[in-house]
VORO-52232 format. One record per residue: residue in three letters; z, x, y of N, C-alpha, C in turn. Coordinates in steps of 0.001 Angstrom, whole numbers, padded with zeros to 6 digits. Layout:
[node ALA, [Z, X, Y], [Z, X, Y], [Z, X, Y]],
...
! end
This chain:
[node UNK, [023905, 063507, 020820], [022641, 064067, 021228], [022905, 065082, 022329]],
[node UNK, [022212, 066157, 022335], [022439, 067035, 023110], [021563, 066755, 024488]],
[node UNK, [022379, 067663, 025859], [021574, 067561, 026549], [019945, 067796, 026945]],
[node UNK, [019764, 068968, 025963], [018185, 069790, 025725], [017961, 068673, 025147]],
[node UNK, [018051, 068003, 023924], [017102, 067126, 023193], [017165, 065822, 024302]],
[node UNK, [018054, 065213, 024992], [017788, 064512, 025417], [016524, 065085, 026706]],
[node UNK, [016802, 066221, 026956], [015464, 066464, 028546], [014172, 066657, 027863]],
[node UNK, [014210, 066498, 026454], [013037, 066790, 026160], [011824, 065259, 025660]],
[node UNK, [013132, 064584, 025406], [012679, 063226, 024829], [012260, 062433, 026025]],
[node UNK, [013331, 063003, 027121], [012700, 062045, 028746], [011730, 062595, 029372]],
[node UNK, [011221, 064160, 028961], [010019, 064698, 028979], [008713, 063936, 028312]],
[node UNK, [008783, 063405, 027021], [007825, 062843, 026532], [007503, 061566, 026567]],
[node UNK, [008639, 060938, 027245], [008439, 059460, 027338], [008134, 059061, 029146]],
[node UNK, [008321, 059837, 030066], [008474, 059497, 031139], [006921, 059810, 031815]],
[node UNK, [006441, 060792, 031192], [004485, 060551, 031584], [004116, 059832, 030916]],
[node UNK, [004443, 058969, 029420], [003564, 058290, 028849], [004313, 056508, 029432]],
[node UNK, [005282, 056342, 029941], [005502, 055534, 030679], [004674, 055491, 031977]],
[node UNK, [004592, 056110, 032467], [003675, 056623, 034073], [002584, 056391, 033805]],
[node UNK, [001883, 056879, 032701], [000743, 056628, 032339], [000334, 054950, 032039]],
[node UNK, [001165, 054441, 031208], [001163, 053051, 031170], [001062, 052265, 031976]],
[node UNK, [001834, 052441, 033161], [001984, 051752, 034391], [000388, 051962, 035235]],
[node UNK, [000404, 053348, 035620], [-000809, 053270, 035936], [-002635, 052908, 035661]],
[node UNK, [-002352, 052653, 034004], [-003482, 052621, 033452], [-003136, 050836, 033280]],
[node UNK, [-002185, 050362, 033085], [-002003, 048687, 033676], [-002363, 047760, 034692]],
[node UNK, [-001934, 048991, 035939], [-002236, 048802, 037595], [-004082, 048571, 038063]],
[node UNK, [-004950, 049694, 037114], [-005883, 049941, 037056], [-006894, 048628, 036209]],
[node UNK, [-006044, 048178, 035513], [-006986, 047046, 034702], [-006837, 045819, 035097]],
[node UNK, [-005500, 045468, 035910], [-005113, 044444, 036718], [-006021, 044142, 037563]],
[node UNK, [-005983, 045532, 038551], [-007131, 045400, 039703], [-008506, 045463, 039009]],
[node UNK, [-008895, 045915, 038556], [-010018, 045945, 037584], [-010704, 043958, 037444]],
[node UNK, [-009876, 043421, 036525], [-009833, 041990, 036280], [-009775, 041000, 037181]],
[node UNK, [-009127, 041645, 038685], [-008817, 040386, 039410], [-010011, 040296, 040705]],
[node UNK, [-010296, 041953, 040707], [-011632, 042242, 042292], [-012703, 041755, 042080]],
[node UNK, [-012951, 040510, 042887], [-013699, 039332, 043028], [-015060, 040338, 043401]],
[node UNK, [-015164, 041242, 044836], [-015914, 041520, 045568], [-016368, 042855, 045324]],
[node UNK, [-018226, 043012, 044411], [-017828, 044289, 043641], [-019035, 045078, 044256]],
[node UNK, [-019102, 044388, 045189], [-020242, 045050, 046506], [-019772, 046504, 047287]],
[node UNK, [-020712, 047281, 046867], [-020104, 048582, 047803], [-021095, 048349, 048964]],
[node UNK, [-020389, 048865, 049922], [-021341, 048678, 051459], [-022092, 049568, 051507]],
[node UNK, [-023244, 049390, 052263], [-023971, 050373, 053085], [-024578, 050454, 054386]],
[node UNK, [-023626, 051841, 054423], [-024343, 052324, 056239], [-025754, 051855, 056434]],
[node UNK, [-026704, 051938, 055618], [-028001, 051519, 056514], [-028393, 050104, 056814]],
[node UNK, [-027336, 048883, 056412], [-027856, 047860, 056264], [-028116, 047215, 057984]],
[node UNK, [-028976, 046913, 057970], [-029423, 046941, 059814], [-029860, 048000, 060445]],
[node UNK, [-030327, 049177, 059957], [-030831, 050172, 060286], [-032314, 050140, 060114]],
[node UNK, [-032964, 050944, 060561], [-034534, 051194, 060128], [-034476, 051634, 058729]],
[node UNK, [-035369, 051548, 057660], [-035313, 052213, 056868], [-036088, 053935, 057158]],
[node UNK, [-035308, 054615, 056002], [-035262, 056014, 056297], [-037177, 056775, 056234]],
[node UNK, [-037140, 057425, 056681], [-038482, 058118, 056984], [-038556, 058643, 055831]],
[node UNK, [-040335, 058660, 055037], [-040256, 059246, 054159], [-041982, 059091, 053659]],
[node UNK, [-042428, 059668, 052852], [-043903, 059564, 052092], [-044230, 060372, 051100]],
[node UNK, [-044337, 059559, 050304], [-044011, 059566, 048604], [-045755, 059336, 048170]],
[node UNK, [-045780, 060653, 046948], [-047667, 060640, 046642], [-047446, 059461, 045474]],
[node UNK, [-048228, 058978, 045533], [-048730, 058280, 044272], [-048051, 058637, 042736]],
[node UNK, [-047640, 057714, 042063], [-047772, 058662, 040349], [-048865, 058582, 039706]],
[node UNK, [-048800, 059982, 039551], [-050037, 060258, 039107], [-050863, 059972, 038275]],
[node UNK, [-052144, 059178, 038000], [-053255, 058480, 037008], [-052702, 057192, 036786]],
[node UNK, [-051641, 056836, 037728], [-051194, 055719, 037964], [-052100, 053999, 038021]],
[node UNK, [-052636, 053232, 037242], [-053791, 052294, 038119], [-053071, 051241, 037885]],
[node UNK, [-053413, 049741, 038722], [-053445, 048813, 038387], [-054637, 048507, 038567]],
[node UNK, [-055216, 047229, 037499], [-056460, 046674, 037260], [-057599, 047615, 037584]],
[node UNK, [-057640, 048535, 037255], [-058921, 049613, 037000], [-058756, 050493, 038344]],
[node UNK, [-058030, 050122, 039442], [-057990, 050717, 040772], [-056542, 051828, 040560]],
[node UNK, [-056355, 053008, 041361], [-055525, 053718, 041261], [-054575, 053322, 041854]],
[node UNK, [-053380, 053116, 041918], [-051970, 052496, 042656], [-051723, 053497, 043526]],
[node UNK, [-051150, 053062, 044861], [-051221, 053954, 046106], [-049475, 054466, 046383]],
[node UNK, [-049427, 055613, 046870], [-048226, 055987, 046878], [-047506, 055072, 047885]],
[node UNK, [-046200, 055670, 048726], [-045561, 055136, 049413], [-045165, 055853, 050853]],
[node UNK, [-045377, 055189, 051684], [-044622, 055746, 052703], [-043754, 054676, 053757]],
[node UNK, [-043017, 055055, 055431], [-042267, 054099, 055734], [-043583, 053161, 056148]],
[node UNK, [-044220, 053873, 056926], [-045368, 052835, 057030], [-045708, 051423, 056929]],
[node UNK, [-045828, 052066, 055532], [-046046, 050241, 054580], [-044950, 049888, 054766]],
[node UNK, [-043529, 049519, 054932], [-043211, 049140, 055047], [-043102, 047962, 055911]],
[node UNK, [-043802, 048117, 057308], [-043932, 047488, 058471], [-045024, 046287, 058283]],
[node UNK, [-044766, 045143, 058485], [-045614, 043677, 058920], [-045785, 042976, 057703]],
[node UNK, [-044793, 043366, 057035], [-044684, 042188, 055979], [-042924, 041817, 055369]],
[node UNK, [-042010, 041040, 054897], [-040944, 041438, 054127], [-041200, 042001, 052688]],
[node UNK, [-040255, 043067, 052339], [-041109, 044027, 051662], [-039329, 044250, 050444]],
[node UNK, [-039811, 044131, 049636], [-038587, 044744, 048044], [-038692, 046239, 047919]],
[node UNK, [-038040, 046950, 048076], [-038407, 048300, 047709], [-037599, 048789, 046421]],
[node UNK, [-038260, 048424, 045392], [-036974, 049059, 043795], [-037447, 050402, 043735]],
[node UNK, [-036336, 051087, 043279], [-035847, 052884, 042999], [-035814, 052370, 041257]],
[node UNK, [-036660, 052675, 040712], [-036316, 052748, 039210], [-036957, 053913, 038098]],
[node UNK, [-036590, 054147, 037380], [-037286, 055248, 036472], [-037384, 054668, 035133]],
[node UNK, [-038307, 055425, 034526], [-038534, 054890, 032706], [-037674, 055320, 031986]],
[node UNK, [-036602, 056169, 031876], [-035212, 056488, 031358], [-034284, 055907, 031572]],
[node UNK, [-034227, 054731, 032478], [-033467, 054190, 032657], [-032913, 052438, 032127]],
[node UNK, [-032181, 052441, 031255], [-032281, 051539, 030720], [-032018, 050308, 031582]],
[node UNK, [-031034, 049930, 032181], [-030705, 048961, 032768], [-031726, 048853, 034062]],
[node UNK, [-032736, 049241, 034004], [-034125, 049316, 034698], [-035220, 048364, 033630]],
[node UNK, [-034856, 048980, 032877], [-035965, 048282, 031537], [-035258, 046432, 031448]],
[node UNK, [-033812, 046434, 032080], [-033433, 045455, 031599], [-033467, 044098, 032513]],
[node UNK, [-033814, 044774, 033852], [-033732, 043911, 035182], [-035819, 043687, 035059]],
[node UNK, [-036363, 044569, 034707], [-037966, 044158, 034551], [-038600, 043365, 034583]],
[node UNK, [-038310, 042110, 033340], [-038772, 040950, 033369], [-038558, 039940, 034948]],
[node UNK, [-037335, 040317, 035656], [-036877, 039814, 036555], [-037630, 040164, 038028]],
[node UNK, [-038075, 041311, 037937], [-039127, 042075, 038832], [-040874, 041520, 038889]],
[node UNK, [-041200, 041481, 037394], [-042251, 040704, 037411], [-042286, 038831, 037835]],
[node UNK, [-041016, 038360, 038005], [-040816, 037392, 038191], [-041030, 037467, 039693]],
[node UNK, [-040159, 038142, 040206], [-040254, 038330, 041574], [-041472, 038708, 042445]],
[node UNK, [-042230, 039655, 041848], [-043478, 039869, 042312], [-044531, 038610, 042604]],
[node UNK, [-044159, 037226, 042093], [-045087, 036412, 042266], [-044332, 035260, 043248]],
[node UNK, [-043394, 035731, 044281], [-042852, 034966, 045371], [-043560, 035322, 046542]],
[node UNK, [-044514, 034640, 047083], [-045034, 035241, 048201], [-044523, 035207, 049522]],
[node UNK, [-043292, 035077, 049729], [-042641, 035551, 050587], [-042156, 036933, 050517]],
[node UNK, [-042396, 037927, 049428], [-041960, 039420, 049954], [-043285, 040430, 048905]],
[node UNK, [-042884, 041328, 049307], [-044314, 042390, 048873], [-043641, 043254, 048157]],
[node UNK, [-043738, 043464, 046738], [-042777, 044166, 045822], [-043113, 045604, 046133]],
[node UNK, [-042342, 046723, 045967], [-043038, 047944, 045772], [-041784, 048931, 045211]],
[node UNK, [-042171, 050048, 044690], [-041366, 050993, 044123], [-041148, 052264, 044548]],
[node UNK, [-039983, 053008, 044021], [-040193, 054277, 044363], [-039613, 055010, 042911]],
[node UNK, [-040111, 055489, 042087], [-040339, 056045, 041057], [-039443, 057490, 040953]],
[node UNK, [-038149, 057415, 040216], [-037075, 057933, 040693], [-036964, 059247, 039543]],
[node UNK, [-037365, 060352, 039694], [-036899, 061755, 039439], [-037653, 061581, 037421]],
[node UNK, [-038624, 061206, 037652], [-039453, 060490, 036736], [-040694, 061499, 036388]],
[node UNK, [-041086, 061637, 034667], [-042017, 062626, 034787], [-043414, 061237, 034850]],
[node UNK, [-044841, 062127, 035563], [-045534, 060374, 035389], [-045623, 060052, 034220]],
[node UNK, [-046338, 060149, 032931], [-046621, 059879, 031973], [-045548, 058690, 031499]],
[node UNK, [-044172, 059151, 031449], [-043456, 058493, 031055], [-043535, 057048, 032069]],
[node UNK, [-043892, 057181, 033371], [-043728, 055763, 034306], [-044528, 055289, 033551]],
[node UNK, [-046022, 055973, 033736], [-046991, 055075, 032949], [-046739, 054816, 032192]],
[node UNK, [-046172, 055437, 030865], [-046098, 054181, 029972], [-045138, 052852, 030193]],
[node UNK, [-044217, 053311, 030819], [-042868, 052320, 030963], [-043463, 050946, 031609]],
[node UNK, [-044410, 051388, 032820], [-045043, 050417, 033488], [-046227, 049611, 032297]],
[node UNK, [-047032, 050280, 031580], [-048121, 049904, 030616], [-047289, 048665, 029453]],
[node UNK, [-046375, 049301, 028947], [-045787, 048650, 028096], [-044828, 047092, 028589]],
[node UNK, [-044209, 047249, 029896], [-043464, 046420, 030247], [-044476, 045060, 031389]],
[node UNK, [-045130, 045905, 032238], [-046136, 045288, 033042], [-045696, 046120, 034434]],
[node UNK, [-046787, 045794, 035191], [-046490, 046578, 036603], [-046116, 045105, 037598]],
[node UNK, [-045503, 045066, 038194], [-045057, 043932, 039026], [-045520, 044476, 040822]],
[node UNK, [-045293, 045811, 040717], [-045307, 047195, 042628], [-047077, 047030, 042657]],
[node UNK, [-047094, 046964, 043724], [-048041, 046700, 044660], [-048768, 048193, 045240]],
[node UNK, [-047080, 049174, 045620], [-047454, 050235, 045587], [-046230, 050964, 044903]],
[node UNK, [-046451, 052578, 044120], [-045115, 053422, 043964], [-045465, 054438, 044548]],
[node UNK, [-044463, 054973, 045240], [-044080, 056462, 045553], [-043657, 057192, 044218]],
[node UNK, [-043350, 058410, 044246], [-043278, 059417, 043058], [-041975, 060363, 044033]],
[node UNK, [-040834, 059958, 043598], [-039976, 061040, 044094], [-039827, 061711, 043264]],
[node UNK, [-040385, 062421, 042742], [-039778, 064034, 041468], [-038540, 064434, 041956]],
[node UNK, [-037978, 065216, 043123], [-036722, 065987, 043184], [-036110, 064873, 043769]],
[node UNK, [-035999, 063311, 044167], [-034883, 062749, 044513], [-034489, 062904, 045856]],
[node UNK, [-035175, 063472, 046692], [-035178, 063595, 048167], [-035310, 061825, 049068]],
[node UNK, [-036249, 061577, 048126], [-035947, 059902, 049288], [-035118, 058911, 048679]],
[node UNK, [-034572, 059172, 047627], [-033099, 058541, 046930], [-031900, 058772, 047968]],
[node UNK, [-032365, 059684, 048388], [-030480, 060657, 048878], [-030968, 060101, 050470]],
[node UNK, [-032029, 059838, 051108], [-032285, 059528, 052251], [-031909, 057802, 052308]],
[node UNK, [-032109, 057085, 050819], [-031699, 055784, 050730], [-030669, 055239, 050646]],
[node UNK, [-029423, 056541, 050436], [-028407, 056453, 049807], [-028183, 055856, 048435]],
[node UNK, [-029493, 056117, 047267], [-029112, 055508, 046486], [-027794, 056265, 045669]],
[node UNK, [-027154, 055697, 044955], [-026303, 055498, 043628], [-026779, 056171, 042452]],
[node UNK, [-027529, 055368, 042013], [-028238, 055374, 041017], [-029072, 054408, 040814]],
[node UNK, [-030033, 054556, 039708], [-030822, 053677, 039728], [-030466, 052750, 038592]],
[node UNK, [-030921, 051275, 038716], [-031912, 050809, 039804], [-031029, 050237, 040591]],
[node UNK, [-031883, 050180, 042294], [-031049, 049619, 043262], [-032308, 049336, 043919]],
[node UNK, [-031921, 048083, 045037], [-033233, 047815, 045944], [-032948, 047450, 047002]],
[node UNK, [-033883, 047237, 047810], [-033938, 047070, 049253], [-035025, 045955, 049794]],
[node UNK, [-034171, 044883, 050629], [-034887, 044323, 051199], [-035095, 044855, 052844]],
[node UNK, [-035877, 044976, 052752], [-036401, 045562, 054212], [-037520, 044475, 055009]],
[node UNK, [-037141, 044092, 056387], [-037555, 043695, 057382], [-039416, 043720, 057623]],
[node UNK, [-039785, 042856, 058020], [-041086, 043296, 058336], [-041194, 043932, 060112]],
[node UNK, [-040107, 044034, 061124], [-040241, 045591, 061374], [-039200, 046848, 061008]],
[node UNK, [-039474, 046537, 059759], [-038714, 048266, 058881], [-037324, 048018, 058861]],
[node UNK, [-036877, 047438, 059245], [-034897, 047240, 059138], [-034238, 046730, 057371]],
[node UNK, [-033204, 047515, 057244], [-032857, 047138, 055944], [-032144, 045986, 055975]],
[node UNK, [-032242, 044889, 055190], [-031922, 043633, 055259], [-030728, 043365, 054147]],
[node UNK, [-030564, 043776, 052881], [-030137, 043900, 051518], [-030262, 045443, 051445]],
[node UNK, [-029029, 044891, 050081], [-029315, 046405, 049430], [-028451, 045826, 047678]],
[node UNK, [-029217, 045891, 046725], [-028869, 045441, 045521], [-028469, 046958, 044651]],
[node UNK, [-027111, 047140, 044586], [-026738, 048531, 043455], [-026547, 047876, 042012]],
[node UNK, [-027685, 048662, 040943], [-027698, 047997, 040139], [-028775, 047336, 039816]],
[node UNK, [-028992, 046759, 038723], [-030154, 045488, 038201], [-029550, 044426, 038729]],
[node UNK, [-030507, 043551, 038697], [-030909, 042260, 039621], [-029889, 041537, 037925]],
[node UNK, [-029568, 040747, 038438], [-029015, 039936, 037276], [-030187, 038412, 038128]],
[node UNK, [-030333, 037100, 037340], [-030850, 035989, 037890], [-029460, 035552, 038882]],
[node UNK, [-028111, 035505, 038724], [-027522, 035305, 039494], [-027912, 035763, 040891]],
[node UNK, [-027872, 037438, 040393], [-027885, 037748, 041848], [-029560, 037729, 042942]],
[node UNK, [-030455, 037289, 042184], [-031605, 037022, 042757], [-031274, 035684, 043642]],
[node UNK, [-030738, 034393, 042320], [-031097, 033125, 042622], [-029897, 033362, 044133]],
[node UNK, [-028393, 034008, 044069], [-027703, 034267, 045192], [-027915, 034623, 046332]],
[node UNK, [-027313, 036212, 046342], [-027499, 036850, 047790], [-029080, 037308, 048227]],
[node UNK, [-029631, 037747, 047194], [-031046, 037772, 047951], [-031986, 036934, 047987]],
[node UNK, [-031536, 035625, 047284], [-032147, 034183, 047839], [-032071, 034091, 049494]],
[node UNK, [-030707, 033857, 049705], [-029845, 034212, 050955], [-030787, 035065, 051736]],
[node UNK, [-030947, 036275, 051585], [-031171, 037428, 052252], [-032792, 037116, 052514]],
[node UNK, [-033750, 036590, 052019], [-034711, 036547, 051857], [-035311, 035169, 053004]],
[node UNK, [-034190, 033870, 052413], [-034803, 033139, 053331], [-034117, 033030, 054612]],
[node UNK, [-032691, 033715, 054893], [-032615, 034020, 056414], [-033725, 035064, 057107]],
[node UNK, [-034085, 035634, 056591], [-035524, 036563, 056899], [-037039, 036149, 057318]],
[node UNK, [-037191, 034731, 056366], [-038000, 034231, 056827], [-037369, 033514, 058044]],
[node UNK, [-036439, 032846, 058060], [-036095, 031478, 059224], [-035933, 032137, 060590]],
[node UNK, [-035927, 033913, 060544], [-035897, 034615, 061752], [-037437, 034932, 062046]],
[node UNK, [-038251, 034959, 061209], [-039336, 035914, 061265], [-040039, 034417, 062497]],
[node UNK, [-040661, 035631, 063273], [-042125, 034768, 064786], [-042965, 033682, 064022]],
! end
């Protein structure tokens, strides 16, 4: 074998070896990372300033549903979900939302994420409304102030305004009956 054919054969085998290794390394860690929580800067912070109109022709029970601002947030413990009607794994955490809405220890509410209305409304009509109140972010301005991800993600927030939780992702029942079990009733056992 010549030397050229041999530099050419250790040419083709020595990235797809590299490649192997690394795409091995990647599924290893992949399989073994217990802890799949990304952090966030605001957790203990105020939540971010913001006031969000209504979606529009929006009602529950014959009354029009009220937008959002930080406001409401204050003198109660309060859920704040970021979700849109395009979003599937939104459609899929739902049932779990309407579940939640009937714990009267927190005050559900939404913020309606880069969403045309029609489409909320139906998403909400068809599935059920669980929010108390939604904001309407069209351009995604109080997403990027929430640091969301993507949607859906939520926030437990303080009844005075401090972020308590932060769920990236749909609620699985694990992670309800878990960390924001957790999160919820250390909240009460602090609250006056």
């Amino acid at each position: 074998m010549s030397d050229a054919s041999q530099s050419r054969r250790i040419g083709v085998i020595l990235p797809l070896i590299l490649f192997v290794a690394l795409a091995g390394l990647f599924l290893f860690r992949l399989a073994t990372h217990k802890d799949d929580a990304l952090p966030s800067t605001l957790i203990g912070k105020p939540a971010p300033v913001f006031d969000l109109p209504p979606v529009a022709d929006l009602t529950r029970d014959g009354a029009p549903m009220p937008g959002l601002k930080t406001a409401d947030l204050q003198g109660r413990l309060t859920l704040v979900n970021v979700f849109a009607s395009w979003c599937a794994p939104c459609r899929d955490e739902h049932p779990l939302l309407l579940s939640l809405a009937k714990d009267p220890r927190i005050r559900l509410v939404a913020i309606n994420y880069k969403d045309q209305p029609a489409n909320a409304r139906r998403f909400l009509g068809s599935l059920g409304n669980p929010y108390v109140a939604i904001g309407s972010d069209d351009t995604g301005r109080a997403a990027i102030d929430w640091g969301v991800y993507g949607v859906p993600e939520s926030f437990l927030i303080s009844a005075d305004g401090h972020i308590l939780y932060k769920q990236i992702g749909p609620f699985t029942e694990e992670a309800i009956k878990g960390p924001l079990e957790k999160a919820i009733a250390d909240a009460v056992a602090k609250a006056p």
